[in-house]
C-alpha positions in Angstrom: 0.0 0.0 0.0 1.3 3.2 -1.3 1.8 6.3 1.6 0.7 9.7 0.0 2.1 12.6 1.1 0.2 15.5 2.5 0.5 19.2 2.6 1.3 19.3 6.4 3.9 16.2 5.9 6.2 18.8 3.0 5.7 21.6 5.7 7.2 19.4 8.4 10.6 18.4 6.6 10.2 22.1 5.1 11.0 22.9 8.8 13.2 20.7 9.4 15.1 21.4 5.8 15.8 25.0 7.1 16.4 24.3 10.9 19.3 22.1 9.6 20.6 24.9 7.1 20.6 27.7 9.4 22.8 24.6 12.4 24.9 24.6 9.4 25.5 27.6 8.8 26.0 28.6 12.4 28.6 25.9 13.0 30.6 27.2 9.9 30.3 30.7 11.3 31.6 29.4 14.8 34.7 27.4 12.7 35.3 30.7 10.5 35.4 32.8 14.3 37.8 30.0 15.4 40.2 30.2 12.6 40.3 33.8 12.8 40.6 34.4 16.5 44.6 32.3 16.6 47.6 34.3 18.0 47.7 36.1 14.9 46.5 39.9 15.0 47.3 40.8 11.6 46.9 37.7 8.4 47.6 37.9 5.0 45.0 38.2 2.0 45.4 34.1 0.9 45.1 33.4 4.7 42.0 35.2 5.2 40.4 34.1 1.7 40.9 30.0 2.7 39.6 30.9 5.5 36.3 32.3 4.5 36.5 30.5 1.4 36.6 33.8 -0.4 37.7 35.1 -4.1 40.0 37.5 -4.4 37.5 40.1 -6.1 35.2 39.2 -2.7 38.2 40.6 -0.2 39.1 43.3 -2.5 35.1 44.6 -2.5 35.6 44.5 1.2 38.6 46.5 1.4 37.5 48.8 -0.8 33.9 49.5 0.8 36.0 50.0 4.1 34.6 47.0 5.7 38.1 45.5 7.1 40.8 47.3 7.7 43.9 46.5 5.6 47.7 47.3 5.4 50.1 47.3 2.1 53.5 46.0 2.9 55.9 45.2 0.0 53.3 44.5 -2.4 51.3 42.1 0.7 47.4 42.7 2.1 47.6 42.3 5.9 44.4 42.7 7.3 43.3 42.9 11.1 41.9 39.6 13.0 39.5 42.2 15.1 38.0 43.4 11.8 37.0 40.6 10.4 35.7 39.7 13.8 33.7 42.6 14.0 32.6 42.2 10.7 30.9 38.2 10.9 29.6 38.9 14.4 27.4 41.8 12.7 
């Protein structure tokens, strides 16, 4: 005998669909906090873009818009661990 599926059934795992997106996305946000908050106060651009698992284009946008604070060295990004702390706790 064939089950059928109901309205009420789809909105159940609907709920249940987005309770485990937003546990997953607030268990990467807790691993992206970790990473960030090591020793370190200021890390480099490729650091911070594995990290967040980021493009290059994505961490420029942010340093331009003034999001992060950044600073130029010989040609190097650094950019501030409490900035990009700041900036995911938002």
């Amino acid at each position: 005998m064939e089950e059928q599926i109901t309205k009420e059934d789809l909105r159940q795992f609907r709920l249940l669909l987005l309770n485990d997106i937003e546990n997953l996305i607030a268990n990467k946000k807790k691993e992206y906090t970790a990473q960030i908050t090591e020793d370190t106060e200021w890390l480099r651009s490729k650091s911070i873009r594995q990290i967040l698992n980021i493009s290059p284009a994505t961490l420029q946008n942010l340093r331009i818009s003034g999001k992060i604070e950044f600073r130029k060295v010989l040609g190097s990004y650094y950019y501030k661990k409490e900035d990009l702390l700041k900036l995911f706790n938002k």
